[in-house]
KEKE-3310 file (N, C-alpha, C; in steps of 0.2 Angstrom, whole numbers, plus 5000, padded with zeros to 4 digits):
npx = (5004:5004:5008:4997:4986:4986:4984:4972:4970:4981:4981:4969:4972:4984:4978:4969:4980:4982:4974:4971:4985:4983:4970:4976:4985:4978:4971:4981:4988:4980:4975:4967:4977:4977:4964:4947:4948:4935:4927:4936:4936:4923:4920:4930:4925:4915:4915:4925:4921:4923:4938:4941:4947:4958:4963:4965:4972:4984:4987:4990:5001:5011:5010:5014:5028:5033:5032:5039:5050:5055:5053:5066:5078:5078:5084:5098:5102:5104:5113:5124:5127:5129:5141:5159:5165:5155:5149:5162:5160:5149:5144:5151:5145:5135:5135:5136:5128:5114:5114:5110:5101:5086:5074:5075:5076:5065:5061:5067:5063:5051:5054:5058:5047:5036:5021:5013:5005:5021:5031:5029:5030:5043:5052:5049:5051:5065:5068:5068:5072:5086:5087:5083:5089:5101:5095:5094:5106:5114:5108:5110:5124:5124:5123:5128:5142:5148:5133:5130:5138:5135:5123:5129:5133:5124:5122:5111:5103:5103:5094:5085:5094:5092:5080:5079:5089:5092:5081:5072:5082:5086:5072:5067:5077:5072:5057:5059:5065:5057:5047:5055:5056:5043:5036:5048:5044:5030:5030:5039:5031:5021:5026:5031:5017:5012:5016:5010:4997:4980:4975:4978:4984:4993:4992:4978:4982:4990:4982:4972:4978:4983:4971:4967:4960:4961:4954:4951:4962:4968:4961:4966:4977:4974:4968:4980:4989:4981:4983:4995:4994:4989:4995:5010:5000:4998:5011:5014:5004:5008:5022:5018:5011:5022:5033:5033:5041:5042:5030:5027:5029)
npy = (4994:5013:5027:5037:5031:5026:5040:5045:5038:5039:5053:5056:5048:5054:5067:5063:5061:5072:5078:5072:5076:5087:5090:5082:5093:5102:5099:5095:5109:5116:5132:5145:5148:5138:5132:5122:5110:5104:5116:5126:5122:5121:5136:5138:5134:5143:5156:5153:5157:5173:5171:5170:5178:5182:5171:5171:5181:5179:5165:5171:5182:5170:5161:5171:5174:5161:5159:5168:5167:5154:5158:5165:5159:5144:5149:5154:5143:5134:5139:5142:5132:5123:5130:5134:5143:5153:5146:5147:5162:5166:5155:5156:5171:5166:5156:5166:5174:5164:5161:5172:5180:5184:5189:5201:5212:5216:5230:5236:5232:5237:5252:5253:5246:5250:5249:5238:5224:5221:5224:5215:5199:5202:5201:5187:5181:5185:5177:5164:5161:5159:5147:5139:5142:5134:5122:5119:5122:5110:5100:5102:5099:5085:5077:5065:5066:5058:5057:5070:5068:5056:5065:5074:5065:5061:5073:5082:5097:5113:5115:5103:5094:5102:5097:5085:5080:5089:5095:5083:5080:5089:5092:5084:5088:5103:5101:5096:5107:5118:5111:5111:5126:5130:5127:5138:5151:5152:5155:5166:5174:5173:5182:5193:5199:5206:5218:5234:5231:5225:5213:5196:5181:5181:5194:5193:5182:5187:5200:5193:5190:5200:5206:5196:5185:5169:5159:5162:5165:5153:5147:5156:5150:5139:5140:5141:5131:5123:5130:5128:5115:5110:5116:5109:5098:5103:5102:5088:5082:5090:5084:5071:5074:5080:5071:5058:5046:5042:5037:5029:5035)
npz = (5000:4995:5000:4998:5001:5011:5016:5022:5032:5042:5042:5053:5062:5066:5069:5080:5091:5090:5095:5108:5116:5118:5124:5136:5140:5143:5155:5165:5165:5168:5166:5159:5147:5138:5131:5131:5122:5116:5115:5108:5096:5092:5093:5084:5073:5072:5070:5058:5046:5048:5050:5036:5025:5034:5033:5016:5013:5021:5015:5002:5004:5006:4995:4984:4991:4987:4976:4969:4972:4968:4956:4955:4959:4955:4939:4944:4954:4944:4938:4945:4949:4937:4933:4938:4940:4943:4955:4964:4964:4970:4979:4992:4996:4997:5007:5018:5019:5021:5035:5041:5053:5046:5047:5056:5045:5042:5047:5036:5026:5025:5027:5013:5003:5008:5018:5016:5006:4999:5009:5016:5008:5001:5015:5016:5004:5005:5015:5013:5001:4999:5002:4993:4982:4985:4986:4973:4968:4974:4969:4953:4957:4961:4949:4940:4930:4917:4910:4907:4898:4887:4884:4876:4868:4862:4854:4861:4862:4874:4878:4877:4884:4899:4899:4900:4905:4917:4924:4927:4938:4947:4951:4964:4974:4973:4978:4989:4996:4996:5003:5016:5015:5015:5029:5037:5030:5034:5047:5048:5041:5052:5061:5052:5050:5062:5060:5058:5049:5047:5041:5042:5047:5056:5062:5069:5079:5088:5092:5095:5106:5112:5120:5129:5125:5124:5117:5105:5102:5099:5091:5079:5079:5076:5062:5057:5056:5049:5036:5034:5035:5022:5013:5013:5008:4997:4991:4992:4981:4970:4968:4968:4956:4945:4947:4939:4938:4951:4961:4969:4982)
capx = (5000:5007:5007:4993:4982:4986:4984:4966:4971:4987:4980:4965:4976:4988:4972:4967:4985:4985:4968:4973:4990:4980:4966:4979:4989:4974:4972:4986:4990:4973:4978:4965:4983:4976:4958:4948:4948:4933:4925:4939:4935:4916:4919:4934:4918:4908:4922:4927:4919:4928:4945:4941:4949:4963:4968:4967:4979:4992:4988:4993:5006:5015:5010:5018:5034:5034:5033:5045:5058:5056:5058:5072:5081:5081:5090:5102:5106:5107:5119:5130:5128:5133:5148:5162:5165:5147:5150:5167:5161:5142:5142:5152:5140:5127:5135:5138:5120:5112:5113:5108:5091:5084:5068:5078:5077:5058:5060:5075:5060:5045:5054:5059:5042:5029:5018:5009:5010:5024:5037:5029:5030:5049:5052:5049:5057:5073:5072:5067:5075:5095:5087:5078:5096:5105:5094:5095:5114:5115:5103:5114:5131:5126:5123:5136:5146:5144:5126:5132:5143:5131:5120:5135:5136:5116:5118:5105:5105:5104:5085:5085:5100:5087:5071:5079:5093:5092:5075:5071:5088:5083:5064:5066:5078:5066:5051:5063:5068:5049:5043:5058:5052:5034:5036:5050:5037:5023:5034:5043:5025:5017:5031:5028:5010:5013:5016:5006:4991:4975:4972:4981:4985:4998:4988:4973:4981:4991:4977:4968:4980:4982:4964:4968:4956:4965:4948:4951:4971:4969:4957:4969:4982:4970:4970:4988:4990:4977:4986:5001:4993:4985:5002:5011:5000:5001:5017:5014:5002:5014:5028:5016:5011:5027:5039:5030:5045:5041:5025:5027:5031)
capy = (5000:5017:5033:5041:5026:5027:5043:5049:5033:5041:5060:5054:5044:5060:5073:5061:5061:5078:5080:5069:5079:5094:5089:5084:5100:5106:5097:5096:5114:5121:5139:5150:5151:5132:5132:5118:5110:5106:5121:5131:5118:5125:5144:5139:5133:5147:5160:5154:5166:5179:5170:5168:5186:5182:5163:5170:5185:5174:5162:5175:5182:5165:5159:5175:5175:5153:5161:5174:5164:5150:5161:5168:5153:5139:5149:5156:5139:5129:5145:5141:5122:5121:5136:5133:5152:5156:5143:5149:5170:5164:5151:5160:5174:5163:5155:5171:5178:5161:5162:5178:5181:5190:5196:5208:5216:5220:5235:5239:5231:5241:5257:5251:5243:5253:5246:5234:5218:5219:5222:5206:5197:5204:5199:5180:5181:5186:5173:5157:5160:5157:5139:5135:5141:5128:5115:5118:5121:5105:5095:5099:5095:5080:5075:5061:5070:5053:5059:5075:5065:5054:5071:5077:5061:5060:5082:5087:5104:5116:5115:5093:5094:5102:5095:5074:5080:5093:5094:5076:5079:5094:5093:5080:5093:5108:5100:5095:5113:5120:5107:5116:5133:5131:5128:5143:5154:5152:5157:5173:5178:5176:5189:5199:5201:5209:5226:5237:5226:5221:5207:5191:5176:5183:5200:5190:5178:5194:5204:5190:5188:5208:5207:5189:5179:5164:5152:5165:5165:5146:5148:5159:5144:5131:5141:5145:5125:5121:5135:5124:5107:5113:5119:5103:5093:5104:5100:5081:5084:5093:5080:5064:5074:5080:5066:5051:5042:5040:5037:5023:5035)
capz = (5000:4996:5007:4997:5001:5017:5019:5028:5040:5045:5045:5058:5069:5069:5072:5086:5095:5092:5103:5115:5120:5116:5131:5143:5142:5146:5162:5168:5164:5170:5166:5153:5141:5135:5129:5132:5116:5112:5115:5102:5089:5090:5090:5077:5067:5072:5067:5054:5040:5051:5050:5031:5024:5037:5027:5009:5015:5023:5008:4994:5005:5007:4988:4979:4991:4984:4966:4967:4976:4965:4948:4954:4964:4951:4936:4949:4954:4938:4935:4951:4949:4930:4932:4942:4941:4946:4962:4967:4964:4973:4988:4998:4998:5000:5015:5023:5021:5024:5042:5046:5056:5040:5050:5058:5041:5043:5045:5031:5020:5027:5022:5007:4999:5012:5024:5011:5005:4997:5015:5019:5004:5003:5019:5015:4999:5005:5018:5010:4993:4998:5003:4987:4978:4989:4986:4966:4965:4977:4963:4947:4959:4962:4942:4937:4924:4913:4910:4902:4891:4886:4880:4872:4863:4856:4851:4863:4861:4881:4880:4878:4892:4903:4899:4899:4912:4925:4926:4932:4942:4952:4952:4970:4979:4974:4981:4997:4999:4997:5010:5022:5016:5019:5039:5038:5029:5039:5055:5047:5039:5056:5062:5048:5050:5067:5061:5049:5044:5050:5040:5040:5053:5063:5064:5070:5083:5090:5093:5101:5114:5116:5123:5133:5123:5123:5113:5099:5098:5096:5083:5074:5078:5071:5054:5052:5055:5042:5029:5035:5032:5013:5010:5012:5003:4989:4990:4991:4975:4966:4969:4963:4947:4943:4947:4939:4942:4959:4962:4975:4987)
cpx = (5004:5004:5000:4986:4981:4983:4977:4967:4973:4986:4974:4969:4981:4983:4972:4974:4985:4980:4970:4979:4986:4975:4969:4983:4984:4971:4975:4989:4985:4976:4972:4969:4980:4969:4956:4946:4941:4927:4927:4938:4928:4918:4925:4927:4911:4912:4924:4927:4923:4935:4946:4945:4956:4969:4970:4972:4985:4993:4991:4999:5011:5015:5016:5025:5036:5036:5036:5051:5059:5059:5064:5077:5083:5084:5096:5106:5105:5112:5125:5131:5132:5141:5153:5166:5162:5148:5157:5164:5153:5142:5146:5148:5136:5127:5133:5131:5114:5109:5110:5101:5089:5078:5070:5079:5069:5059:5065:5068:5053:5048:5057:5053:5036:5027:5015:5011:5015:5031:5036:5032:5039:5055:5055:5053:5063:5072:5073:5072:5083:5092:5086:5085:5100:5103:5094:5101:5116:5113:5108:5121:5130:5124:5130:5139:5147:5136:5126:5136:5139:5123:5123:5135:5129:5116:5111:5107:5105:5095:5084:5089:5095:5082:5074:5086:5091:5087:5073:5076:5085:5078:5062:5070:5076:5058:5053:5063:5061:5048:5047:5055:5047:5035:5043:5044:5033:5026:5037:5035:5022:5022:5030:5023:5008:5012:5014:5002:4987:4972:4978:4980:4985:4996:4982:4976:4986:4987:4972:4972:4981:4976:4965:4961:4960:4960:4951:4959:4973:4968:4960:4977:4981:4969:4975:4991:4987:4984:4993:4999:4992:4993:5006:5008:4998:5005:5016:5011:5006:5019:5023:5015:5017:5035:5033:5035:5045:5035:5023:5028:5024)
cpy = (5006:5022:5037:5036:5027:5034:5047:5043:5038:5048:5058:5055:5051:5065:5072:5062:5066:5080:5079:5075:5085:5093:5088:5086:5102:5107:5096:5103:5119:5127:5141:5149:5143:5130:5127:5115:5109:5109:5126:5126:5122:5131:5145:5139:5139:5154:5161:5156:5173:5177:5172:5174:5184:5176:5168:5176:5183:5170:5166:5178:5176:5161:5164:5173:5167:5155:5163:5172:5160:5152:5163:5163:5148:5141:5151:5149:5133:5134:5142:5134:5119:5127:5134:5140:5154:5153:5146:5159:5170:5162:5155:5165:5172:5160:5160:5176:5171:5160:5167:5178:5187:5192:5199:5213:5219:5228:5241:5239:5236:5249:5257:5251:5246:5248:5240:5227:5215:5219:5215:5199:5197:5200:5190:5179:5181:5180:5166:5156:5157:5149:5138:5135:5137:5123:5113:5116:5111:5098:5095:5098:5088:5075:5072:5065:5066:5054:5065:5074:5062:5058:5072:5071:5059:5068:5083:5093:5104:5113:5107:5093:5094:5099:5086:5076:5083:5094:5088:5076:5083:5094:5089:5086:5099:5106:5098:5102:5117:5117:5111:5123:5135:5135:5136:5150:5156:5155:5164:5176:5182:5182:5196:5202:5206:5216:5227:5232:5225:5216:5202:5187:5176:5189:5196:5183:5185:5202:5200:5189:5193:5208:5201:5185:5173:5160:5157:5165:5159:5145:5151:5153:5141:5135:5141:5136:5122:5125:5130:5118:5106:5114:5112:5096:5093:5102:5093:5080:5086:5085:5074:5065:5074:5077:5059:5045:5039:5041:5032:5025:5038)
cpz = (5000:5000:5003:5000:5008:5021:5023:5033:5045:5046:5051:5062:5071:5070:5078:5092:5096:5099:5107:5119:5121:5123:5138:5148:5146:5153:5168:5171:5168:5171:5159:5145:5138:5136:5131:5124:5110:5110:5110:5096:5086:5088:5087:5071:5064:5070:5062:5046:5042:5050:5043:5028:5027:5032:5022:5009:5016:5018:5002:4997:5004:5000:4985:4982:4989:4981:4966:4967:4972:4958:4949:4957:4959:4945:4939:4951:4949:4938:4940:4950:4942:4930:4939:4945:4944:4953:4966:4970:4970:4978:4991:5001:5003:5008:5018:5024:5023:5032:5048:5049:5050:5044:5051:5052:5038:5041:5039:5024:5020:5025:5014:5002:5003:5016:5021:5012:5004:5001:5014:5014:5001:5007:5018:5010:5002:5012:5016:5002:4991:4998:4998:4981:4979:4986:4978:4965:4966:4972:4956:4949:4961:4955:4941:4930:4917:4909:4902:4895:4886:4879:4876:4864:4858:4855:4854:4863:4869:4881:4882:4882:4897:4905:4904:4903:4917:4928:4930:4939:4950:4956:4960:4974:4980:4979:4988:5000:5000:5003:5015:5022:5017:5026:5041:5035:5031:5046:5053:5045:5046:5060:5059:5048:5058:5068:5054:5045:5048:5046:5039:5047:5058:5067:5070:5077:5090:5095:5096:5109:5116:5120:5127:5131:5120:5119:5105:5097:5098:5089:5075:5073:5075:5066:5052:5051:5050:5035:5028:5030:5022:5011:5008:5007:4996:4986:4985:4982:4967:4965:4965:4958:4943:4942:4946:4940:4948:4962:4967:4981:4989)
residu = (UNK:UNK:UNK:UNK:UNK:UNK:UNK:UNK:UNK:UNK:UNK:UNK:UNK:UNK:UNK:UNK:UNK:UNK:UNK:UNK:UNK:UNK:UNK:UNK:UNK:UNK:UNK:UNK:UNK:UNK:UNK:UNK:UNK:UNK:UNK:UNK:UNK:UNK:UNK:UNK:UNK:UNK:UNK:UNK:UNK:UNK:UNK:UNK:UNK:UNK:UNK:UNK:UNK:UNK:UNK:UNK:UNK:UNK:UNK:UNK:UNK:UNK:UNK:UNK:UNK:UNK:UNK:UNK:UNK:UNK:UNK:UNK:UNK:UNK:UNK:UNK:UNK:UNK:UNK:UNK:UNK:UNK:UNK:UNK:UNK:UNK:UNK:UNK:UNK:UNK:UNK:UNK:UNK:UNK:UNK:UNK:UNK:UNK:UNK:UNK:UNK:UNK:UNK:UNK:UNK:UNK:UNK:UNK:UNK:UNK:UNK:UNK:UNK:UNK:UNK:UNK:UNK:UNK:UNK:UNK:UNK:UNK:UNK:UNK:UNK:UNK:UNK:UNK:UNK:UNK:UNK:UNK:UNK:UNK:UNK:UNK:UNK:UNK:UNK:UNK:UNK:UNK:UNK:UNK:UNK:UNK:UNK:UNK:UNK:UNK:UNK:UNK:UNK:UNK:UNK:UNK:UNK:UNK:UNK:UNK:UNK:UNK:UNK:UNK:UNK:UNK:UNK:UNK:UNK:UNK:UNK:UNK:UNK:UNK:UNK:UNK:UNK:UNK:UNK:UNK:UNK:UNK:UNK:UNK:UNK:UNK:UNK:UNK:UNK:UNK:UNK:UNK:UNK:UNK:UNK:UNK:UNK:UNK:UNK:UNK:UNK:UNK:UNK:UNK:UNK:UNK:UNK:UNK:UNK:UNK:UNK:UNK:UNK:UNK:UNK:UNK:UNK:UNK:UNK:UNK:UNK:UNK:UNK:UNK:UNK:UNK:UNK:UNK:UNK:UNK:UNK:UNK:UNK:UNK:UNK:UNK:UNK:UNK:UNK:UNK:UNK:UNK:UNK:UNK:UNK:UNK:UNK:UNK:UNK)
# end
């Protein structure tokens, strides 16, 4: 049986474990800061026309800065990964801005691009995009160099190189590097949404817990995990359509 087959067993079974720990924080814990759960399930259900504005904001924020990172990440690293020039003049850089806490450039971007969407948007991009460079370069450095010869040796032009080489090559360590950059995404957004905006996730669980309404700053939790989960199994989606090679997984 593969994992798609599997899969509403195996989401159930993890829902339910989630409850379970989820009810006996609450018990244990007996403190207001941990709702009882399922009380915020209902007034997530009864809310959630109110959250809904909140999703498709965080959703297009978190979609475009995908887009953008990805257009500009995968010729960047085919370009580093195929040049030994471009790799020697490039990863270093990339090491050395890799690591940095890029939120801390909130505000570098908020006067740059305005209050809008396009800080936050911004924001995400410049954090997500060195990894999505990485995971591409990392994709055409590990191509056996036989491969290339190979090409050489049936006149594929650059474009048949791509398509019936580096494309298949890569196409696994991009959709690796997404899956990392989702769950980073979602966590620099919800940062980002904190200042200058009334709508989105981070605004919305922020603002619940400025007032100490702890049933509604769940509610804003239990959406940003769903934006999560839809995310990921776009992902998954993506990966079985576009790698039919590997459909077994």
């Amino acid at each position: 049986m593969n994992r798609n087959k599997k899969f509403p067993l195996d989401t159930f079974i993890g829902l339910i474990g989630l409850f379970l720990v989820w009810e006996s924080l609450y018990f244990v814990v007996s403190h207001p800061v941990i709702p009882e759960p399922i009380k915020t399930i209902r007034l997530f259900i009864e809310v959630f026309p109110i959250l809904l504005p909140h999703i498709f904001s965080s959703l297009f924020r978190i979609l475009s800065a995908i887009l953008i990172s990805f257009v500009i990440s995968v010729p960047l690293g085919i370009w580093i990964g195929s040049s030994k020039w471009a790799d020697r003049l490039l990863s270093p850089l990339l090491y050395f801005i890799y690591p940095i806490p890029k939120v801390a450039f909130l505000p570098v971007f908020m006067l740059v691009f305005g209050l809008g969407d396009a800080s936050k948007i911004s924001l995400v991009v410049w954090i997500i995009v060195f990894q999505l460079i990485l995971s591409v370069r990392d994709g055409i450095n590990q191509i056996d160099q036989s491969y290339y010869q190979v090409m050489q040796m049936m006149h594929a032009s650059k474009w048949q190189t791509f398509i019936y080489l580096l494309y298949p090559a890569i196409l696994p360590q991009i959709i690796s590097g997404l899956r990392v950059c989702i769950g980073i995404a979602v966590a620099s957004l919800f940062f980002a949404e904190n200042y200058a905006t009334q709508f989105g996730l981070g605004y919305y669980i922020m603002n619940a817990w400025s007032v100490i309404d702890y049933s509604q700053m769940f509610c804003g939790i239990l959406a940003l995990c769903l934006v999560g989960f839809l995310l990921f199994k776009l992902i998954d989606l993506l990966e079985w359509f576009l790698t039919p090679w590997n459909k077994s997984i």
